[in-house]
PDBQT receptor file of N, H, CA, C and O in Angstrom, charges set to zero:
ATOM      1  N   UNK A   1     144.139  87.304  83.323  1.00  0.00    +0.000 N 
ATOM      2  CA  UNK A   1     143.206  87.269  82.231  1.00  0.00    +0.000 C 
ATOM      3  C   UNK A   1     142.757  85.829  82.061  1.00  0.00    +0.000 C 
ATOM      4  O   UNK A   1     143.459  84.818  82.099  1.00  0.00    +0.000 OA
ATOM      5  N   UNK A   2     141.534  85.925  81.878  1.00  0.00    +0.000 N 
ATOM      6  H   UNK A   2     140.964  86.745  81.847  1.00  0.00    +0.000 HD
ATOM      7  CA  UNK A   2     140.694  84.262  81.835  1.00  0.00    +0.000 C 
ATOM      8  C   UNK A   2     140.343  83.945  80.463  1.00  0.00    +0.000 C 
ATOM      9  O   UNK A   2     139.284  84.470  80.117  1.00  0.00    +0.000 OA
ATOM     10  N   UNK A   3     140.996  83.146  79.462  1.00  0.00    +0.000 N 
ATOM     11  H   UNK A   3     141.856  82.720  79.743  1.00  0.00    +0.000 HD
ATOM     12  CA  UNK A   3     140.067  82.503  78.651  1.00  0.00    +0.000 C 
ATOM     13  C   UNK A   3     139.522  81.797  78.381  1.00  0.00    +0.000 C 
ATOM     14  O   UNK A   3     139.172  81.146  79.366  1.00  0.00    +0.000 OA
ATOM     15  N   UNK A   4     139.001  81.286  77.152  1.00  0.00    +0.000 N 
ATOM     16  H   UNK A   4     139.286  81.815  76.352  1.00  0.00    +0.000 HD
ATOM     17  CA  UNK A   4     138.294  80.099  77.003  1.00  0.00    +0.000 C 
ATOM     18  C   UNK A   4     138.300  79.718  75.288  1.00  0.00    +0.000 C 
ATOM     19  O   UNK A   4     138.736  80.654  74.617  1.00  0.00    +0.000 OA
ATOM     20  N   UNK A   5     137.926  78.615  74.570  1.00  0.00    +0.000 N 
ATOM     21  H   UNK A   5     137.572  77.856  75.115  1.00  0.00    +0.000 HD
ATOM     22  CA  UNK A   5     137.860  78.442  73.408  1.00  0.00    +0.000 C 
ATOM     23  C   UNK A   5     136.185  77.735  74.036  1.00  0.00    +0.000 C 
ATOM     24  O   UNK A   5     135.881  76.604  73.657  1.00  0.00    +0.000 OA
ATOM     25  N   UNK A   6     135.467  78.313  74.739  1.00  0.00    +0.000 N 
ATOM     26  H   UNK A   6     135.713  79.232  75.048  1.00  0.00    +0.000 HD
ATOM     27  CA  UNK A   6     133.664  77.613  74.768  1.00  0.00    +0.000 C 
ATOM     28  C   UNK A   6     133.464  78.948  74.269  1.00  0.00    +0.000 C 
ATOM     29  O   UNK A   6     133.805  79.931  74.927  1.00  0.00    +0.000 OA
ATOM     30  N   UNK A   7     132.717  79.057  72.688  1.00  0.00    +0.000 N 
ATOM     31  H   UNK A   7     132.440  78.259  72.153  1.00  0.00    +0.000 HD
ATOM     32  CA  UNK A   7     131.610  80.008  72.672  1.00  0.00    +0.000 C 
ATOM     33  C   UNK A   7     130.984  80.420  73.777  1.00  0.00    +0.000 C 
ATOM     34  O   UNK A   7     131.458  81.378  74.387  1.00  0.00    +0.000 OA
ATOM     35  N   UNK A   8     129.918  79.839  74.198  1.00  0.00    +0.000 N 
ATOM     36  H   UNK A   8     129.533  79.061  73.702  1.00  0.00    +0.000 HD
ATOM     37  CA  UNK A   8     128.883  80.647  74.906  1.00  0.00    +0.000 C 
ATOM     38  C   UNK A   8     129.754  80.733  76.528  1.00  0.00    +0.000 C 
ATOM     39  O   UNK A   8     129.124  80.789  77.584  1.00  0.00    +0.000 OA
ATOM     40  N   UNK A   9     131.145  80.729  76.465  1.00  0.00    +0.000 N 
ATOM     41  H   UNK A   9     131.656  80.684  75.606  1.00  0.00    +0.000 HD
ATOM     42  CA  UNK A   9     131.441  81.546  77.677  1.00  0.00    +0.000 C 
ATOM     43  C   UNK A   9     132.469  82.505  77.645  1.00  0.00    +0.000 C 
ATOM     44  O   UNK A   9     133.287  82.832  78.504  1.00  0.00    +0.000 OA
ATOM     45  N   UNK A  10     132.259  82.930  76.394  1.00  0.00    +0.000 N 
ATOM     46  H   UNK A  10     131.595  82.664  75.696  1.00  0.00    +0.000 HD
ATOM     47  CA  UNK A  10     132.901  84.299  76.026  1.00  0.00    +0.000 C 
ATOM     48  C   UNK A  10     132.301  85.478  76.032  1.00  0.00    +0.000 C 
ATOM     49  O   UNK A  10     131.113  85.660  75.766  1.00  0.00    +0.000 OA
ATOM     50  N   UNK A  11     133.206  86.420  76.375  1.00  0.00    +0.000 N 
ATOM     51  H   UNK A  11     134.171  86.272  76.592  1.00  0.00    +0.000 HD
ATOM     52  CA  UNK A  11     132.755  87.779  76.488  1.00  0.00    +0.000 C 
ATOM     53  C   UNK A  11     133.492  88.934  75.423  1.00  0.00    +0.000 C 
ATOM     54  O   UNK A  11     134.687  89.190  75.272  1.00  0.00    +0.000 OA
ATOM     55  N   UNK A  12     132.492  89.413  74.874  1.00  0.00    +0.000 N 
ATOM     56  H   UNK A  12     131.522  89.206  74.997  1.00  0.00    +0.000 HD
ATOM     57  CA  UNK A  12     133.409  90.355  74.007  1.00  0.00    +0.000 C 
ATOM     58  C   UNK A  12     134.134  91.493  74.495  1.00  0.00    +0.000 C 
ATOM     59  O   UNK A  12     133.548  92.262  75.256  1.00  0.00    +0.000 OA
ATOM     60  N   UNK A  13     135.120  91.672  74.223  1.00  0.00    +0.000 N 
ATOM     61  H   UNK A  13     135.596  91.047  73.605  1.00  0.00    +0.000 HD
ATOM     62  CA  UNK A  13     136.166  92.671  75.172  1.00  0.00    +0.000 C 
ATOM     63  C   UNK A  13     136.690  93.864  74.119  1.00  0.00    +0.000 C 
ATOM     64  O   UNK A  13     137.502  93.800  73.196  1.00  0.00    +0.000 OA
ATOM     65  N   UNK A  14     135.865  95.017  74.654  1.00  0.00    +0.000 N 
ATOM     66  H   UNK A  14     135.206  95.069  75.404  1.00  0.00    +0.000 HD
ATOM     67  CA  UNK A  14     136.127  96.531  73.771  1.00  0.00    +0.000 C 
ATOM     68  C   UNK A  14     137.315  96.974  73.985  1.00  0.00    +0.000 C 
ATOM     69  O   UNK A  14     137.740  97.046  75.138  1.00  0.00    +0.000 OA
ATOM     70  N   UNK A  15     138.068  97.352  72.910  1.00  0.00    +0.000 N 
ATOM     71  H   UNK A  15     137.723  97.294  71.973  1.00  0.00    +0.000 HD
ATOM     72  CA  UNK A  15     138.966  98.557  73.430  1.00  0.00    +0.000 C 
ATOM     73  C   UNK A  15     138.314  99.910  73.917  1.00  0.00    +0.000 C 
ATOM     74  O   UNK A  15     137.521 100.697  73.400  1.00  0.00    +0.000 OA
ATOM     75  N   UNK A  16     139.222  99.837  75.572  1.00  0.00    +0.000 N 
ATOM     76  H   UNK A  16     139.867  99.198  75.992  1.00  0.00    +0.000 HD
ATOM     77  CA  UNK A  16     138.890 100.626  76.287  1.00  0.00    +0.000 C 
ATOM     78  C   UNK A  16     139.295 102.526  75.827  1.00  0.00    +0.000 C 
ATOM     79  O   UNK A  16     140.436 102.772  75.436  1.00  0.00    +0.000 OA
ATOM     80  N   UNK A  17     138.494 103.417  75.913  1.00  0.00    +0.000 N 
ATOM     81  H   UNK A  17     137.567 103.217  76.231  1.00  0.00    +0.000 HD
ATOM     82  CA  UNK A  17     138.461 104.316  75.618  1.00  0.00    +0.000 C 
ATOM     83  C   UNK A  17     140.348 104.825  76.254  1.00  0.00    +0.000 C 
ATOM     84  O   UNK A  17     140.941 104.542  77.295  1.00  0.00    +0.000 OA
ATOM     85  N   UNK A  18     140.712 105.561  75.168  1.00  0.00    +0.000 N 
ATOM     86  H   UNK A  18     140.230 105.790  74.323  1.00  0.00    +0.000 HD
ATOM     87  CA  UNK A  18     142.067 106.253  75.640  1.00  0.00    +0.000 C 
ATOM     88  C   UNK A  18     142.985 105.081  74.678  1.00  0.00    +0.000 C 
ATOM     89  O   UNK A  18     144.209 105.160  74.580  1.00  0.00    +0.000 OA
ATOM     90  N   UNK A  19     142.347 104.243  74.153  1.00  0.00    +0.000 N 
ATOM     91  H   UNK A  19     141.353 104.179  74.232  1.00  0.00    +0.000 HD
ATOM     92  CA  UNK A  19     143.701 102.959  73.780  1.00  0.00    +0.000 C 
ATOM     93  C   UNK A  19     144.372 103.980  72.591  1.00  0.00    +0.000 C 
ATOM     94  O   UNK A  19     144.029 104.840  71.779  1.00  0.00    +0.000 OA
ATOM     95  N   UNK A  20     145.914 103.060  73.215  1.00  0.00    +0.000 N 
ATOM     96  H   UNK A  20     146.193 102.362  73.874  1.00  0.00    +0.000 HD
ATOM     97  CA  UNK A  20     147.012 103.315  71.794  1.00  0.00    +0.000 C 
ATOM     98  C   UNK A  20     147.468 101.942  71.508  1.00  0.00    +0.000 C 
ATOM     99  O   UNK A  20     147.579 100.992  72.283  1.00  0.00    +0.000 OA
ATOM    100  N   UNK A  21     147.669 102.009  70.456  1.00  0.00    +0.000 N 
ATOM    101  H   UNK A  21     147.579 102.781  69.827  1.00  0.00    +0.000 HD
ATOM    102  CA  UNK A  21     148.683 100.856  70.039  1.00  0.00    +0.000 C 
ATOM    103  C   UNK A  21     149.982 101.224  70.085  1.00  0.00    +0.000 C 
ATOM    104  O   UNK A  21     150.706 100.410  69.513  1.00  0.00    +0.000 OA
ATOM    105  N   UNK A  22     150.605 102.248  70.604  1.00  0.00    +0.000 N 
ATOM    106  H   UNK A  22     150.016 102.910  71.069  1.00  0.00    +0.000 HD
ATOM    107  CA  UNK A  22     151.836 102.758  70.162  1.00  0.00    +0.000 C 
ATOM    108  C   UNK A  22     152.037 102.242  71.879  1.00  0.00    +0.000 C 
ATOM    109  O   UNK A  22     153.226 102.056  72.139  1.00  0.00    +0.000 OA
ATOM    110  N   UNK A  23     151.176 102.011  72.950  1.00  0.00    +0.000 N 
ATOM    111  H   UNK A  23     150.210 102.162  72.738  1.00  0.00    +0.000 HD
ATOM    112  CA  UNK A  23     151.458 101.815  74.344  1.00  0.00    +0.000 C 
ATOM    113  C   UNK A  23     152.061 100.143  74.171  1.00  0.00    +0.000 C 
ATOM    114  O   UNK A  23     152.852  99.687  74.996  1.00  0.00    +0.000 OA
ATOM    115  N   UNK A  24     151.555  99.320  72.969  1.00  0.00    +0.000 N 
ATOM    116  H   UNK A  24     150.912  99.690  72.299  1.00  0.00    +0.000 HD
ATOM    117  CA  UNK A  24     151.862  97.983  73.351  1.00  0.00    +0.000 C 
ATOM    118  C   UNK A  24     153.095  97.615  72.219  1.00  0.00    +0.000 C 
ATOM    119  O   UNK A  24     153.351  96.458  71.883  1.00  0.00    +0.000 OA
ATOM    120  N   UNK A  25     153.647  98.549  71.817  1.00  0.00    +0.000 N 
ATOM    121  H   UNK A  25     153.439  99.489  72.090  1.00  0.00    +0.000 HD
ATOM    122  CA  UNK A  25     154.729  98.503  70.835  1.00  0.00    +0.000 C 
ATOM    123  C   UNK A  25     155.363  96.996  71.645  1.00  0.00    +0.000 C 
ATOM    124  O   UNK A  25     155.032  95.851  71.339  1.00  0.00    +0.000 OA
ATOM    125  N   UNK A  26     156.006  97.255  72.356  1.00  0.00    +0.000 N 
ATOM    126  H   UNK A  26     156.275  98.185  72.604  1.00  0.00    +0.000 HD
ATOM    127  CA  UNK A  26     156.817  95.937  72.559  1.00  0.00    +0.000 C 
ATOM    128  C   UNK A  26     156.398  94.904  72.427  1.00  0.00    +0.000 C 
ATOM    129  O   UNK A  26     157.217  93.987  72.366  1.00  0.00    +0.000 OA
ATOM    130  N   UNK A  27     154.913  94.577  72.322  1.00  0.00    +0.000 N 
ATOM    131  H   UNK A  27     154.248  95.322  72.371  1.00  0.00    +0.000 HD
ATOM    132  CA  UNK A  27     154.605  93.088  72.651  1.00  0.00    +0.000 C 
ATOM    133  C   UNK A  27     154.091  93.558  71.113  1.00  0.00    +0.000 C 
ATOM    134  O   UNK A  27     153.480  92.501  70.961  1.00  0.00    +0.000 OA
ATOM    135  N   UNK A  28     153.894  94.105  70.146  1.00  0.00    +0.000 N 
ATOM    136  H   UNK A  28     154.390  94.964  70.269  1.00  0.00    +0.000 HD
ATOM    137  CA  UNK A  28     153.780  93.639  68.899  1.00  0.00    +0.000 C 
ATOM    138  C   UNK A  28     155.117  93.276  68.707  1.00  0.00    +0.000 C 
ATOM    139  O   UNK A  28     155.181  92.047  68.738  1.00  0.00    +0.000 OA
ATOM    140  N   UNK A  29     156.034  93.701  68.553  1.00  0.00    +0.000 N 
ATOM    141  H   UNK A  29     155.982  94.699  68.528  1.00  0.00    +0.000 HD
ATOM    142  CA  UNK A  29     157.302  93.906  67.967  1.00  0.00    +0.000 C 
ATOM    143  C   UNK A  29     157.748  92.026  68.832  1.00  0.00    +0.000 C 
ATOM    144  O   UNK A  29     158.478  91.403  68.060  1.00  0.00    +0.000 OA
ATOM    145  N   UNK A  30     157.497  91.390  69.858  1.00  0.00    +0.000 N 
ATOM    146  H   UNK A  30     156.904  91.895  70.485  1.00  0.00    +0.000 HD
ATOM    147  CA  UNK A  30     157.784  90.559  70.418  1.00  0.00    +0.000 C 
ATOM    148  C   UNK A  30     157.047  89.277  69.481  1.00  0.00    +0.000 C 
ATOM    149  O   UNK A  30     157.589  88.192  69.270  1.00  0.00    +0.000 OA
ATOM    150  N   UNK A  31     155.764  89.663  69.014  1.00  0.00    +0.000 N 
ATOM    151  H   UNK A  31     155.324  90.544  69.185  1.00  0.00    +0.000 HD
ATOM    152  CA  UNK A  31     155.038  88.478  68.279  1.00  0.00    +0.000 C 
ATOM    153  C   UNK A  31     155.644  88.580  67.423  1.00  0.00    +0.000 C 
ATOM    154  O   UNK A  31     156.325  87.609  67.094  1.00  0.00    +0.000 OA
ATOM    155  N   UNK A  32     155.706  89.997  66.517  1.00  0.00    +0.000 N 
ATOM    156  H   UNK A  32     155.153  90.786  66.785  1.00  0.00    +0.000 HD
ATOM    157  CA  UNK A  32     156.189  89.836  65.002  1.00  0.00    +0.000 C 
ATOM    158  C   UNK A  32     157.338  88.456  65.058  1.00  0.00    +0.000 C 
ATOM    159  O   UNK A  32     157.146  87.419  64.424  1.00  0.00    +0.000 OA
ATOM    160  N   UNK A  33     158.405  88.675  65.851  1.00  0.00    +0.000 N 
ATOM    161  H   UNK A  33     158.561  89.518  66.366  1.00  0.00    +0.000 HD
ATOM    162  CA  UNK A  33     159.397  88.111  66.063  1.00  0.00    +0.000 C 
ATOM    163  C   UNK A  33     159.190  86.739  66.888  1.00  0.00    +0.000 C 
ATOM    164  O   UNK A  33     160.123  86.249  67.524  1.00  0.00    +0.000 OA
ATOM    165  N   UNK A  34     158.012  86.197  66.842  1.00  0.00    +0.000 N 
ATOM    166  H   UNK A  34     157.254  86.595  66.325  1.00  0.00    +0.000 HD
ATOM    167  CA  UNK A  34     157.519  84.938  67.184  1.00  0.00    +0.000 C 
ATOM    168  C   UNK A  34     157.888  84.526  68.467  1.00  0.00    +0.000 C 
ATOM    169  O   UNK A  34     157.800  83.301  68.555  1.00  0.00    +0.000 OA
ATOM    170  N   UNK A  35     158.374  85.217  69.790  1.00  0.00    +0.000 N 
ATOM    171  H   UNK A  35     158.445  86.212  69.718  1.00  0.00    +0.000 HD
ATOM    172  CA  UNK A  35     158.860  85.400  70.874  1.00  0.00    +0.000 C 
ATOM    173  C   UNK A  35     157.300  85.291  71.762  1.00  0.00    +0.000 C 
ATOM    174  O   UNK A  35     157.343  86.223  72.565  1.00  0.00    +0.000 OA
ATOM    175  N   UNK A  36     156.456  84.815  71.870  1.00  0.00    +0.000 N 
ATOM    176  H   UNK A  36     156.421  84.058  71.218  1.00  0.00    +0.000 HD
ATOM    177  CA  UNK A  36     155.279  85.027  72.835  1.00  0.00    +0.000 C 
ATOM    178  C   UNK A  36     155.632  83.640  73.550  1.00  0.00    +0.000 C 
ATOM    179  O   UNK A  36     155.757  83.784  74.766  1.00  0.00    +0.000 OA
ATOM    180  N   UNK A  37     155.762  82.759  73.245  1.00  0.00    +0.000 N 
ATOM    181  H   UNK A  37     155.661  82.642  72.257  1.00  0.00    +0.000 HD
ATOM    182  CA  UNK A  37     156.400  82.231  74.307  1.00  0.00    +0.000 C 
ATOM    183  C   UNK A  37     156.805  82.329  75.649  1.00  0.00    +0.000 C 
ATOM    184  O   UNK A  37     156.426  81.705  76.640  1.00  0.00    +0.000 OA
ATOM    185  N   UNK A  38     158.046  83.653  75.448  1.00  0.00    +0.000 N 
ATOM    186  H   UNK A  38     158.355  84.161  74.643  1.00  0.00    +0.000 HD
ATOM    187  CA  UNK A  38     158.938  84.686  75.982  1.00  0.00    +0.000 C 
ATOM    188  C   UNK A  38     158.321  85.000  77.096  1.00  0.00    +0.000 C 
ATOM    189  O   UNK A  38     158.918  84.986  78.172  1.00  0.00    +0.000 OA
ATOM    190  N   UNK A  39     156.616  85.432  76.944  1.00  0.00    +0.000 N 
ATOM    191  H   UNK A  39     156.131  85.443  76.070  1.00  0.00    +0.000 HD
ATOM    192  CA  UNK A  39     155.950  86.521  77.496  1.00  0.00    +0.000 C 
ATOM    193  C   UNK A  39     154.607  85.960  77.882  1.00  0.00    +0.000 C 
ATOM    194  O   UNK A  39     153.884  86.405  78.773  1.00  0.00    +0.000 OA
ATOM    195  N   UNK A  40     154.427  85.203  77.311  1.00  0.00    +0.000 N 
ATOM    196  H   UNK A  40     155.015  84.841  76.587  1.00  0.00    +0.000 HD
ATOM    197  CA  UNK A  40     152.588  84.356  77.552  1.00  0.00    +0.000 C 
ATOM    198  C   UNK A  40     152.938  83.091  77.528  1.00  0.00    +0.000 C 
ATOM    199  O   UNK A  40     153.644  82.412  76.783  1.00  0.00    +0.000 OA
ATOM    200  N   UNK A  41     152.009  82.794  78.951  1.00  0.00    +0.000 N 
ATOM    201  H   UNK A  41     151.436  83.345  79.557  1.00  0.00    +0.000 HD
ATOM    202  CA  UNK A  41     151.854  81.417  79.658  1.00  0.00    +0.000 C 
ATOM    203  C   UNK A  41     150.033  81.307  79.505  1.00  0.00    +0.000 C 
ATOM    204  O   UNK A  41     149.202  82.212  79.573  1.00  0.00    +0.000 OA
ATOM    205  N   UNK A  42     149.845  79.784  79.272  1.00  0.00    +0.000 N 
ATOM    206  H   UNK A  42     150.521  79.049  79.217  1.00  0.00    +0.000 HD
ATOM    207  CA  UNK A  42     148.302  79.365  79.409  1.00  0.00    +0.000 C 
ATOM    208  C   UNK A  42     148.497  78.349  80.621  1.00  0.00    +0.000 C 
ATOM    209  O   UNK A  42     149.299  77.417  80.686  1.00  0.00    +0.000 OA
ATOM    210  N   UNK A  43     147.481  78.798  81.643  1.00  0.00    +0.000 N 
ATOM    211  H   UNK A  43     146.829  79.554  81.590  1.00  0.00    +0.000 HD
ATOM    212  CA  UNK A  43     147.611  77.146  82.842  1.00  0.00    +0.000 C 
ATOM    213  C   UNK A  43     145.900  76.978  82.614  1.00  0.00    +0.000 C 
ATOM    214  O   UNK A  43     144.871  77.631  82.436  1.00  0.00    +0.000 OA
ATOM    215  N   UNK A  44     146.237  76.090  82.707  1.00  0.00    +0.000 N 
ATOM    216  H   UNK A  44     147.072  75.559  82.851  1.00  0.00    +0.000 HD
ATOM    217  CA  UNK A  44     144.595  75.428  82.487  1.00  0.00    +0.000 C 
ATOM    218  C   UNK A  44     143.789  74.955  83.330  1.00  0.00    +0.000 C 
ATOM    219  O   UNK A  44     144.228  74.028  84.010  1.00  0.00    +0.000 OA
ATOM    220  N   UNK A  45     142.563  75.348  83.542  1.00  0.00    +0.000 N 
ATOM    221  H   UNK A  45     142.207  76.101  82.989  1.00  0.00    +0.000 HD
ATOM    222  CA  UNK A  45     142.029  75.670  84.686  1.00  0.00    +0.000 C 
ATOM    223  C   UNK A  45     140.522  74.802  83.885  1.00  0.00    +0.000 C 
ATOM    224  O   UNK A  45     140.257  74.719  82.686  1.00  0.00    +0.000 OA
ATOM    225  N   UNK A  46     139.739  74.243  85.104  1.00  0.00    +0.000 N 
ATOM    226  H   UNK A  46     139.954  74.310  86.078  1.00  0.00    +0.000 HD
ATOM    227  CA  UNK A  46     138.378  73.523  84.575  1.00  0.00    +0.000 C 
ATOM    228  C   UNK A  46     137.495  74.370  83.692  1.00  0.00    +0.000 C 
ATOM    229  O   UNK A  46     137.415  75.589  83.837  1.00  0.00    +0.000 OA
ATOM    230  N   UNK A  47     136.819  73.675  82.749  1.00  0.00    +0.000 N 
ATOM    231  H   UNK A  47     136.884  72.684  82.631  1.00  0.00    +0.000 HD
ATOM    232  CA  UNK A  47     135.997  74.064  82.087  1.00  0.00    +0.000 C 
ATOM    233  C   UNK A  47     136.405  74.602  80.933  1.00  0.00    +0.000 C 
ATOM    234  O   UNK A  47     135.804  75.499  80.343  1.00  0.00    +0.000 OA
ATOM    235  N   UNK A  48     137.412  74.088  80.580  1.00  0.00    +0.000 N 
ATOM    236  H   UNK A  48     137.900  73.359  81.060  1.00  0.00    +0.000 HD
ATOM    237  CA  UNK A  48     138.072  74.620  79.151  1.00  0.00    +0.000 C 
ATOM    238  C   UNK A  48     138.121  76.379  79.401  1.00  0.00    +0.000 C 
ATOM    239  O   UNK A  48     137.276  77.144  78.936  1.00  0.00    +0.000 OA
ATOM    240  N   UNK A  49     139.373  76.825  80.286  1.00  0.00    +0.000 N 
ATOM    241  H   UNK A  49     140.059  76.203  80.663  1.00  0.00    +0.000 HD
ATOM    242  CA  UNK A  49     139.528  77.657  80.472  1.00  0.00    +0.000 C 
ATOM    243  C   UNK A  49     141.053  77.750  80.515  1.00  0.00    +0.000 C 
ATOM    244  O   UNK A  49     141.757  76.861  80.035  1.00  0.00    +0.000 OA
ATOM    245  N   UNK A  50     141.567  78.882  81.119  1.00  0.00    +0.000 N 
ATOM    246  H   UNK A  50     140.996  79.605  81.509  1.00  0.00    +0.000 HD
ATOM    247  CA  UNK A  50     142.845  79.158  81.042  1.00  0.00    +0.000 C 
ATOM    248  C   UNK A  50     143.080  80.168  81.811  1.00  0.00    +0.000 C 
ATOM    249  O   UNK A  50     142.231  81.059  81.777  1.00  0.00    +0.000 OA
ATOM    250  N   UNK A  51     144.265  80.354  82.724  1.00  0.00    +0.000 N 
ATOM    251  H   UNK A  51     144.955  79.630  82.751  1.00  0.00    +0.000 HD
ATOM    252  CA  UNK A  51     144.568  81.405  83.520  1.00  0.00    +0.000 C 
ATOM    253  C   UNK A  51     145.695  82.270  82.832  1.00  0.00    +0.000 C 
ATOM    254  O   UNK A  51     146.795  82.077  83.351  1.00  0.00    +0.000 OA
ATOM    255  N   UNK A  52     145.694  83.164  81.808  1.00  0.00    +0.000 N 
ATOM    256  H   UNK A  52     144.801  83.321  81.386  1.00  0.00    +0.000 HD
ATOM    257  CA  UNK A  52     146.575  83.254  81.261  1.00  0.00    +0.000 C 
ATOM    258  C   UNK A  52     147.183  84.807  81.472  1.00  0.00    +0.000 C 
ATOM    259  O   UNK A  52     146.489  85.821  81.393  1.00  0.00    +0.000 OA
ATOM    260  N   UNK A  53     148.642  84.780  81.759  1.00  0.00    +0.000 N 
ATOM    261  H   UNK A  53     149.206  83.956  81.823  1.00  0.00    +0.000 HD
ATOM    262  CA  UNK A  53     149.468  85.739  82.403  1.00  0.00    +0.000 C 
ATOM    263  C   UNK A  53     151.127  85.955  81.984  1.00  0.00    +0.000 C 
ATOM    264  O   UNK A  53     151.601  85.577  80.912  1.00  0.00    +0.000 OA
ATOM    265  N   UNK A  54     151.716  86.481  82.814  1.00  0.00    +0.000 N 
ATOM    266  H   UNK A  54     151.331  86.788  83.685  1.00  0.00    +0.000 HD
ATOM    267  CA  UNK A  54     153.280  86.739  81.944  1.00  0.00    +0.000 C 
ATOM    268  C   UNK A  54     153.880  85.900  82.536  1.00  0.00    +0.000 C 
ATOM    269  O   UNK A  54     153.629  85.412  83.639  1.00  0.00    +0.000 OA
ATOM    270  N   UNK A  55     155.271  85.542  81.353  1.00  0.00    +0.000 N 
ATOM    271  H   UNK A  55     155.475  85.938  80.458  1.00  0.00    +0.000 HD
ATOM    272  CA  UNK A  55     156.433  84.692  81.649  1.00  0.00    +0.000 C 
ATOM    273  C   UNK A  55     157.222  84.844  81.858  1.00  0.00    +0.000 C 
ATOM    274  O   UNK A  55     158.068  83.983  82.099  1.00  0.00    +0.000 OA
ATOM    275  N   UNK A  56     157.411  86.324  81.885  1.00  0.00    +0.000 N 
ATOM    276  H   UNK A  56     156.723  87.023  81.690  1.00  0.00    +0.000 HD
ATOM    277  CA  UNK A  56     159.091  87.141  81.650  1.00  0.00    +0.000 C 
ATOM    278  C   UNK A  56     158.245  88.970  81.907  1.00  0.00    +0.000 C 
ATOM    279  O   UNK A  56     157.397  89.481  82.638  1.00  0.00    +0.000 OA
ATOM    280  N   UNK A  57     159.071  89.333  80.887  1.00  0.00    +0.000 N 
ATOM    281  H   UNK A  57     159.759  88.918  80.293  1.00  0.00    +0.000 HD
ATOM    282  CA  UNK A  57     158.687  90.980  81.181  1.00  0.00    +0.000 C 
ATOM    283  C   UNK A  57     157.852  91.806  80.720  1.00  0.00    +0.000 C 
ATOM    284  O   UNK A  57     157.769  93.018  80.917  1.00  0.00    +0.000 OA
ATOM    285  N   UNK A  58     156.967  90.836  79.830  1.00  0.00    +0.000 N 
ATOM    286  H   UNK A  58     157.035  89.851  79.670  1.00  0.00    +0.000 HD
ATOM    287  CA  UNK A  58     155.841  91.618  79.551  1.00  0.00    +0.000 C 
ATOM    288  C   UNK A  58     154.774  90.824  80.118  1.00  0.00    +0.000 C 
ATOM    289  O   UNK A  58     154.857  89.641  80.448  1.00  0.00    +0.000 OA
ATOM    290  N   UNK A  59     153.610  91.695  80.215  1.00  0.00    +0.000 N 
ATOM    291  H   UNK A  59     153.543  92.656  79.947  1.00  0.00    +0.000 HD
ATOM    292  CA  UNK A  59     152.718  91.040  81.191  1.00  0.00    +0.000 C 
ATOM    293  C   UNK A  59     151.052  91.373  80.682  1.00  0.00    +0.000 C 
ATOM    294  O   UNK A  59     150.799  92.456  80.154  1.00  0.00    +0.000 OA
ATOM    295  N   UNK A  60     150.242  90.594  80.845  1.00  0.00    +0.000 N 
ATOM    296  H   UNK A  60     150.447  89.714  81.274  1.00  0.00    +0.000 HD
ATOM    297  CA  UNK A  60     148.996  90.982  81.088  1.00  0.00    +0.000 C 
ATOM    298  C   UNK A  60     148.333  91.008  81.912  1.00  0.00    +0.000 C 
ATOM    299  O   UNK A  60     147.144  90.854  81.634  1.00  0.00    +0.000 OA
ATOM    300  N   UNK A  61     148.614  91.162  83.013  1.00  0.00    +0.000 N 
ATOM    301  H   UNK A  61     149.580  91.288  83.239  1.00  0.00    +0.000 HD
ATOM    302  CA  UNK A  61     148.423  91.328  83.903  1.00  0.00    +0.000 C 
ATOM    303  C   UNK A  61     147.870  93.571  84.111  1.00  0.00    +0.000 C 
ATOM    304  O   UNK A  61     148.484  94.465  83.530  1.00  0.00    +0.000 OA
ATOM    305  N   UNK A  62     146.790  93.768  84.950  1.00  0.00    +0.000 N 
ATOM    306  H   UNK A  62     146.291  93.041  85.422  1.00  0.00    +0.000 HD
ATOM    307  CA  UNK A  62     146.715  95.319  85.005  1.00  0.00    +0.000 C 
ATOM    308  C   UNK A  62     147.386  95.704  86.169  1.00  0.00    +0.000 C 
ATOM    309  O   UNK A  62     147.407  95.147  87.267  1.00  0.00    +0.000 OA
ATOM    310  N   UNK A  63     148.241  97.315  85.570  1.00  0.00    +0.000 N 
ATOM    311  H   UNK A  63     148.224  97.767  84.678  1.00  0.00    +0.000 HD
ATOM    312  CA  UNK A  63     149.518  97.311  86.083  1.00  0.00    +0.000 C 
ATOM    313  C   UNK A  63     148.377  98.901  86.602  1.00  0.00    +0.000 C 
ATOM    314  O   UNK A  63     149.023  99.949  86.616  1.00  0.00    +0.000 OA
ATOM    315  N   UNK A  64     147.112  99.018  86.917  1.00  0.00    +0.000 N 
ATOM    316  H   UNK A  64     146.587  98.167  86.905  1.00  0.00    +0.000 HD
ATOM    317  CA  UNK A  64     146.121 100.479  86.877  1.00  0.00    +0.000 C 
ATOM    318  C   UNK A  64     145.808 100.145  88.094  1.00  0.00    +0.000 C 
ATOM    319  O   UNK A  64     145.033 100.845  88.746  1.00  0.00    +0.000 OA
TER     320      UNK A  64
C-alpha cells in the first residue's frame, strides 16, 4: 500500500463492495490497544510517499 500526506496525489479509496468490519476485528482490537507499531511499518520512498506494509502478523498487504 502507497501513501502520501501530498493532497493532489491522493486517491480516494472506497470500501470495496462485500466489506465487513467484523473481517478486520483484530487489527481494530490491535489499535484500540495502541499496538500498530506491532503491525505497521512506513519506509519512505521519494516524493513524500511511503511504502507501507506489515511488521509482524497482521498485514496489508492483499492476501486475494
Amino acid at each position: 500500500m502507497c501513501l502520501t500526506d501530498v493532497p493532489e496525489n491522493r486517491v480516494i479509496v472506497e470500501k470495496p463492495d462485500g466489506y465487513k468490519d467484523s473481517d478486520y476485528e483484530l487489527l481494530f482490537r490491535a489499535i484500540e490497544q495502541n499496538q500498530k507499531d506491532h503491525f505497521f511499518k512506513l519506509s519512505m520512498l521519494p516524493n513524500r510517499k511511503t511504502d507501507s506494509n506489515n511488521a509482524s502478523g497482521i498485514s496489508t498487504d492483499s492476501s486475494g
